[in-house]
C-alpha positions in Angstrom: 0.0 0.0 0.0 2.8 2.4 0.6 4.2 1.8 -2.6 1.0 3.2 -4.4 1.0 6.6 -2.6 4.9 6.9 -3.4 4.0 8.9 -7.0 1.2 10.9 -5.0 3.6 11.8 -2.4 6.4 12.7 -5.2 4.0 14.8 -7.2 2.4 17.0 -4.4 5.9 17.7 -2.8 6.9 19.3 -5.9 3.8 21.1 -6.7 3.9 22.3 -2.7 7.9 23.7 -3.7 7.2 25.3 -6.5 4.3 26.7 -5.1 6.2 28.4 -2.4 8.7 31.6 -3.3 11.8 31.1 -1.9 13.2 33.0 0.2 15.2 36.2 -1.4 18.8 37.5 0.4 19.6 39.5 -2.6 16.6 41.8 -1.9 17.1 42.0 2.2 20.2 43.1 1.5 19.3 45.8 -1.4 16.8 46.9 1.6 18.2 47.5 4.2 21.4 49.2 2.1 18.7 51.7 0.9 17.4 52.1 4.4 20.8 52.9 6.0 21.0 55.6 2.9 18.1 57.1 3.5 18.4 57.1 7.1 22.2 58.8 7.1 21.0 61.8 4.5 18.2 62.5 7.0 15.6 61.3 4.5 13.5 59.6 7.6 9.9 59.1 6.0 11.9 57.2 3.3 14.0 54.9 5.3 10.5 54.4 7.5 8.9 53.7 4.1 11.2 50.9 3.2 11.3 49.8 6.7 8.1 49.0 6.7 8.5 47.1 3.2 11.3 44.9 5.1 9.0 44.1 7.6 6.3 43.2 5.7 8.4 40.9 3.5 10.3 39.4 6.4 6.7 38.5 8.0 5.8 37.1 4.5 9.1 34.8 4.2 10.1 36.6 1.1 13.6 37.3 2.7 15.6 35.0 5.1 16.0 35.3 8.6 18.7 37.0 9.3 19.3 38.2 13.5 22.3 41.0 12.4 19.5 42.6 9.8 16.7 42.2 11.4 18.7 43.9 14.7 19.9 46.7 12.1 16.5 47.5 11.2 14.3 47.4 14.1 17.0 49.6 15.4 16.4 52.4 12.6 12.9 51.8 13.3 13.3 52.8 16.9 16.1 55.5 16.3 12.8 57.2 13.5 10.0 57.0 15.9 13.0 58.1 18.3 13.5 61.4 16.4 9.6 62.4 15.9 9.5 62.1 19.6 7.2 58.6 19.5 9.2 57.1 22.6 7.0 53.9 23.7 6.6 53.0 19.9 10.8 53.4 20.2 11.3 50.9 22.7 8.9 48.2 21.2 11.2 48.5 18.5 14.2 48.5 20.4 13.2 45.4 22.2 13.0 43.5 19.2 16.6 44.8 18.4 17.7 43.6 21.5 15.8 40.2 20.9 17.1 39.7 17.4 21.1 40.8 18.0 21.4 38.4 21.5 21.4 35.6 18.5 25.1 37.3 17.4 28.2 36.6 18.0 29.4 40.3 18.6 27.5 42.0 21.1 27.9 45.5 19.6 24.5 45.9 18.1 23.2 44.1 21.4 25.0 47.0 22.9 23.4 50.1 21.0 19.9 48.3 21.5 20.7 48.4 25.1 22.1 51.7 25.2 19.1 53.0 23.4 16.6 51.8 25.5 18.3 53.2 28.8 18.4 56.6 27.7 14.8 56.4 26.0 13.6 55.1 29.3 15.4 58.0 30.8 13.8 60.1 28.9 9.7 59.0 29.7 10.7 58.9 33.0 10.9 55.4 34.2 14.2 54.8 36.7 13.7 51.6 36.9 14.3 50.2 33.7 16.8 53.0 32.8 18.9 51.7 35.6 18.2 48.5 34.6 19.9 48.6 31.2 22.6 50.8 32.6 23.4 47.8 34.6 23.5 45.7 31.6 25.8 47.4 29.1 28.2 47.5 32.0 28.0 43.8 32.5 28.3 42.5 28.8 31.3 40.8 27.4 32.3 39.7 23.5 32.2 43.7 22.6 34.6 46.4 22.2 35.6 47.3 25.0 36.4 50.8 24.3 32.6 50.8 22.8 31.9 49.1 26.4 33.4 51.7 28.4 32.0 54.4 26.2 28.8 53.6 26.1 28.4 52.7 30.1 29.8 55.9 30.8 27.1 57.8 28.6 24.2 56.0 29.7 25.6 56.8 33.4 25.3 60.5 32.7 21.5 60.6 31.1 20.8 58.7 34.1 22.6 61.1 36.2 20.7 63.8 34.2 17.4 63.0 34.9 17.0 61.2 37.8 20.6 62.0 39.6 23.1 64.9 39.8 23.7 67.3 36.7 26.7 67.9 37.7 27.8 64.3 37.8 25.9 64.0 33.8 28.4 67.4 32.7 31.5 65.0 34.4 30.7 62.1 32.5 29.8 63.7 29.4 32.9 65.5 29.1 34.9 61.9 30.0 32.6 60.1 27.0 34.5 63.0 24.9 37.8 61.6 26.1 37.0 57.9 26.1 36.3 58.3 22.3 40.0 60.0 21.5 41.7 57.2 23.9 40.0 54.1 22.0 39.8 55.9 19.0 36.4 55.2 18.9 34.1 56.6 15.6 34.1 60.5 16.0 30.1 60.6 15.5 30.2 59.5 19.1 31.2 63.0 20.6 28.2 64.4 19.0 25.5 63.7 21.6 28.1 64.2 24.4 28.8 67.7 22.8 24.9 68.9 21.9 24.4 68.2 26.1 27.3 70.0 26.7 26.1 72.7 25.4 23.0 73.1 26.8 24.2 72.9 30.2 27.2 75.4 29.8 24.5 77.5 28.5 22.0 77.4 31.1 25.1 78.0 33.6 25.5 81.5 31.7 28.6 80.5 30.0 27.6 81.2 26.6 31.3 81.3 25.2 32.3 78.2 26.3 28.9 77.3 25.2 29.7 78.6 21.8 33.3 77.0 21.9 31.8 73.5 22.2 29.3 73.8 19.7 32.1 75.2 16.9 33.8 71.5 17.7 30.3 69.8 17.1 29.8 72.1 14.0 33.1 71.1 12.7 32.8 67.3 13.0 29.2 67.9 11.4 31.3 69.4 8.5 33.5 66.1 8.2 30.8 63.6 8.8 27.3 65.3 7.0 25.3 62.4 7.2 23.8 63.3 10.9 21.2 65.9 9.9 19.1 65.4 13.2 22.5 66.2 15.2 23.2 69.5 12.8 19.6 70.2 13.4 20.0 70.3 17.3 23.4 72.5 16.5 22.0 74.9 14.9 19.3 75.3 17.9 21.6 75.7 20.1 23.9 78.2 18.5 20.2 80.2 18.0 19.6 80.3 21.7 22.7 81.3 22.7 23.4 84.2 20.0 20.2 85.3 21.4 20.9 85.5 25.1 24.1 87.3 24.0 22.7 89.9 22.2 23.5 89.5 18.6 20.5 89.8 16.6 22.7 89.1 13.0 24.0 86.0 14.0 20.6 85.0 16.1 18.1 85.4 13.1 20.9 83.5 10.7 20.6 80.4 12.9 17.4 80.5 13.7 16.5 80.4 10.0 19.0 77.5 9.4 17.6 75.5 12.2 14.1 75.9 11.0 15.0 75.2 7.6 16.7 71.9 8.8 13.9 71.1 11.3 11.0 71.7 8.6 13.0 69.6 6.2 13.1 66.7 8.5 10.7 66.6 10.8 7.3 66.4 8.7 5.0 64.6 11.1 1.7 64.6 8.5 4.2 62.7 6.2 5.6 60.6 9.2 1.7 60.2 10.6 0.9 59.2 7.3 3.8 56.6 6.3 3.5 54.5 9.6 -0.9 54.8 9.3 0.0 53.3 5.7 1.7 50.4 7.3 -0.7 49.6 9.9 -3.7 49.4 7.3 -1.1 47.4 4.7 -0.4 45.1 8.0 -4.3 44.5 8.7 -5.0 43.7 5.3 -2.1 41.7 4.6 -2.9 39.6 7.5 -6.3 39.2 6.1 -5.1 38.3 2.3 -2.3 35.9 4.2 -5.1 34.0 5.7 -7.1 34.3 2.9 -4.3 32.4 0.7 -3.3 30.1 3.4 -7.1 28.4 3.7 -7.3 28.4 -0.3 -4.0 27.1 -0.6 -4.7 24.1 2.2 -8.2 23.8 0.4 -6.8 23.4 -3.0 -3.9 21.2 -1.5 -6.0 19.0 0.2 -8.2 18.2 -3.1 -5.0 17.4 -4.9 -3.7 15.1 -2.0 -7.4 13.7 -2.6 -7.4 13.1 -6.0 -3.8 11.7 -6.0 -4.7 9.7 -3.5 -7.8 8.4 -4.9 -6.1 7.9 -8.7 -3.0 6.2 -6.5 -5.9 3.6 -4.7 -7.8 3.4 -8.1 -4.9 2.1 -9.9 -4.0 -0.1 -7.2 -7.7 -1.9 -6.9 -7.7 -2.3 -10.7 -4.4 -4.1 -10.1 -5.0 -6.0 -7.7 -8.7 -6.6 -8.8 -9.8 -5.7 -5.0 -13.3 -4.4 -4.7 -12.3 -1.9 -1.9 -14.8 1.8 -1.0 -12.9 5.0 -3.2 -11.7 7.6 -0.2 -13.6 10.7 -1.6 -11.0 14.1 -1.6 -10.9 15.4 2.0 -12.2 19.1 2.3 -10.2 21.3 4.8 -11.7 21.2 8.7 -11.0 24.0 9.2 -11.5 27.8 7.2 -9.1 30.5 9.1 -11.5 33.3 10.6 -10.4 36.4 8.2 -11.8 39.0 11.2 -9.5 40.7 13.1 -9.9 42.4 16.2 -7.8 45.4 15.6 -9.7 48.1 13.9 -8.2 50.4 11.8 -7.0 52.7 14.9 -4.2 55.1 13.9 -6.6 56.1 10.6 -9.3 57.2 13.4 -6.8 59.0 15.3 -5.4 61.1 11.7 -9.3 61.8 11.1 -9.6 63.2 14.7 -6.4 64.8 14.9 -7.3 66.8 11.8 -10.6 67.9 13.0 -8.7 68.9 15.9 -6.3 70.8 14.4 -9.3 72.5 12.5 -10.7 73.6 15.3 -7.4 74.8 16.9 -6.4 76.5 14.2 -9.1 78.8 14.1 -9.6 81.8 16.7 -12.5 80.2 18.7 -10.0 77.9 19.4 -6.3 79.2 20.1 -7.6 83.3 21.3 -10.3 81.5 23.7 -7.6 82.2 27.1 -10.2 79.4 28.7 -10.4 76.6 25.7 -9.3 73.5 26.9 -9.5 69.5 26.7 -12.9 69.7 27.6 -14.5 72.2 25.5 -12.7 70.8 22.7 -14.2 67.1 23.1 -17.7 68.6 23.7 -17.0 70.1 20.1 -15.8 67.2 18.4 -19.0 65.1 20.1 -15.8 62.9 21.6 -14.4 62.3 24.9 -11.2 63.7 26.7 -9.3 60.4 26.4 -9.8 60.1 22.3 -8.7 63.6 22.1 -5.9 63.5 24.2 -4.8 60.0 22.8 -5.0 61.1 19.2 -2.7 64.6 19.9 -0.2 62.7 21.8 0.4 60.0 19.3 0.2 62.6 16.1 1.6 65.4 17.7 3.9 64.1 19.9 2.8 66.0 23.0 0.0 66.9 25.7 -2.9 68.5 24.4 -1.7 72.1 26.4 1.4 71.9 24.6 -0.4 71.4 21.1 -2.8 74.3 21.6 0.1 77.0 23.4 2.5 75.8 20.3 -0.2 76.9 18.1 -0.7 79.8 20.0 3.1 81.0 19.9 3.2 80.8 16.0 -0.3 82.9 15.5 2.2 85.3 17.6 5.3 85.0 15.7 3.1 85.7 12.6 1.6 88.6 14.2 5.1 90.1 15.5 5.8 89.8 11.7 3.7 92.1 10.2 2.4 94.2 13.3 4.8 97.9 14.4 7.5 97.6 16.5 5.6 99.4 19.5 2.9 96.9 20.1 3.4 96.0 23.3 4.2 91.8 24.2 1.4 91.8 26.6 -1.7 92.6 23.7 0.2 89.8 21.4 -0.1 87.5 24.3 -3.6 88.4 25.0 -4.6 88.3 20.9 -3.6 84.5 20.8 -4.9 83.5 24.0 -2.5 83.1 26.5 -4.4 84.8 30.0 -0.8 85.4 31.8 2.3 87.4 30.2 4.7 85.5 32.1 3.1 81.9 30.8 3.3 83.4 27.1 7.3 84.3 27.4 7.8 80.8 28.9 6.1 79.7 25.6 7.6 81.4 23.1 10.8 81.5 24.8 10.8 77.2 24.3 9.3 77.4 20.6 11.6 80.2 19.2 14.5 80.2 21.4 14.4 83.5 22.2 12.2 85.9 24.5 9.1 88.2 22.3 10.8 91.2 22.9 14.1 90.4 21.9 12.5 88.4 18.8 10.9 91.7 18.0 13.8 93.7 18.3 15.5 91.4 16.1 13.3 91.5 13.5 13.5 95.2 13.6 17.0 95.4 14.1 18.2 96.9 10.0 21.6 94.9 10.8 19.9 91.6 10.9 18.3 89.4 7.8 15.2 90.2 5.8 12.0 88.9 7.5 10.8 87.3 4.7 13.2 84.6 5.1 10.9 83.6 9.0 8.1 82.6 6.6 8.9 79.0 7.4 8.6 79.5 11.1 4.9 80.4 10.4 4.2 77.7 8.4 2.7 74.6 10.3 
């Protein structure tokens, strides 16, 4: 009997291989080389885009499985959502870097994964975890130790920064500068090291050193131009303090490079947009996956049937045994094509747009008293859909969203309106009820206080206005 089903067998093992694609290396690595492109000349919504596509087609089997890949490309997908300020959808990505590169032989990429996820845990707050993976880089072995060192040291001073001593971050910042000279480490590493720097020398009041340190960051920029987030936070900084010193010329100059940058890279509609794209593509292909897979099975199982039953045929007529024909077996089962996710980030663009309609307009950012409230009795929503929607498409709390808007109604109307109009009926125009609350504001959006950002647009030594229209342009 085993004999007869030998052909069968034969014939639906090849028709099952040739039915299957096999897997495609040639095209993981074309992927992720164009994602690591992308990613380097700051061209984030593109690197996300094929990101995505890498996803999908490692889910799919289309590529091979490959740990030091897929580690290399869950980690640009953290280090994007990262950048557009997306932090828990950074570490689920992170974690699956760390997953994928603990089946290396080198640690190193199990050490960035690490790294990244202490100071993005540092960063929403949570000591635990952030000390946690601190722990961690310090304890691994097979990696650089230079990188080791490095890298233990840095985490060490976010941690100090944010839960610990400042002091103690500026010490071990400046020794992360060092460590990188002594192991001759990649010079992209003094970057971050260098931005912090910075900011603290400038909050101190020492705006020359401040200045000094962020010519060094400048230069390396120069020699290594693929970091366009880094030159984008350079910029910044070199705006801010320019302004607390007094020199309008050189203030305006940055302050229209940095937005130029910023605009350039961080476009949230398109990033919004890109990953909503991939959720829907995800639902659908798991729906069209299960789909194929039950026709597939069902069409497989008929051909095992009729084999079967032409294999048992020819084998009675042999054998001239009057035995019952086994009839094709249908499949037992059908996969259930629901899905309980619905289509959630497409909801959250719809209401975030309607919010931002509503925002936009004067009933909504002049109105002193509008808040989370009066806005979800508008939409006919509730507080948590509204506040879920602008954190995830914004980045942000709802009062942030609405005082942002607020600040660049006012840098619009500082524009065009006479140099005596006094800061405190701009602030009242675009609805902030306190002067000192709308200096705080505008102070963290432009860099710069309204009064000196008026005088600097007045100031005849200074730039041409015209080139601020980007800063009031959503």
């Amino acid at each position: 009997m085993m004999k007869t089903f030998t052909l069968p067998a034969i014939i639906l093992l090849t028709f099952l291989v040739c039915g299957c694609a096999s897997p495609d290396a040639g095209k993981a690595r074309q992927l992720i080389e164009s994602i690591e492109k992308d990613y380097n000349m700051g061209e984030y919504i593109g690197a996300l885009n094929t990101l995505h596509e890498y996803v999908r087609a490692s889910d799919a089997g289309e590529i091979p499985d490959n740990p030091a890949n897929d580690a290399s490309a869950y980690k640009y997908l953290g280090n994007i959502h990262f950048i557009y300020f997306d932090y828990p959808t950074a570490i689920k990505w992170y974690e699956k870097a760390l997953e994928k590169s603990s089946h290396l032989p080198d640690n190193a990429e199990h050490l960035k994964a690490t790294y990244n996820l202490c100071v993005t845990h540092c960063l929403t707050g949570n000591k635990k975890e952030a000390r946690s993976y601190a722990d961690r880089i310090a304890s691994l072995s097979n990696v650089d130790s230079g990188l080791r060192t490095y890298s233990t040291t840095m985490a060490e001073a976010f941690y100090e920064k944010h839960f610990g001593d400042w002091r103690v971050a500026v010490d071990k910042m400046k020794e992360a500068v060092k460590l990188v000279e002594i192991h001759d480490l990649n010079e992209y590493l003094k970057f971050t090291p260098y931005a912090e720097l910075s900011t603290y020398l400038e909050e101190l009041g020492k705006y020359e050193e401040a200045l000094v340190i962020l010519s060094k960051l400048e230069k390396e920029l120069e020699i290594k131009p693929i970091y366009p987030s880094m030159l984008m936070e350079c910029m910044k900084g070199y705006m801010s303090v320019y302004t607390k010193l007094g020199d309008s010329k050189n203030a305006l100059t940055y302050q229209n490079r940095y937005l130029q940058v910023s605009d350039s890279l961080m476009n949230h509609n398109r990033f919004i947009k890109a990953n909503n794209t991939f959720h829907q593509k995800d639902s659908q292909s798991g729906i069209n996956t299960r789909q194929d897979t039950a026709s597939m099975l069902y069409s497989t199982l008929i051909v095992v049937g009729l084999l079967s039953t032409g294999g048992l045929l020819f084998y009675l007529i042999v054998r001239f045994r009057n035995r019952s024909v086994i009839h094709p077996a249908e499949a037992s089962h059908r996969t259930d094509i629901t899905h309980t996710d619905p289509e959630i980030p497409e909801q959250q663009q719809e209401l975030f747009k309607r919010i931002c309609n509503i925002v936009d307009s004067p009933e909504g950012y002049a109105n002193p008293e509008y808040n989370i409230e009066k806005l979800a009795q508008a939409l006919d929503t509730n507080i948590k859909y509204v506040s879920q929607a602008v954190n995830i498409c914004a980045g942000t709390n709802f009062r942030t969203f609405l005082n942002d808007r607020r600040i660049r109604e006012a840098i619009a109307r500082l524009r065009t309106a006479d140099e005596g109009i006094s800061i405190h009926e701009i602030a009242y125009k675009v609805g902030f009820a306190s002067q000192s609350a709308f200096i705080a504001s505008f102070k963290r959006v432009a860099g710069t206080t309204p009064s000196r950002f008026q005088k600097m647009l007045h100031d005849k030594k200074g730039p041409s206005t015209r080139s601020y229209q980007k800063l009031t342009t959503k």
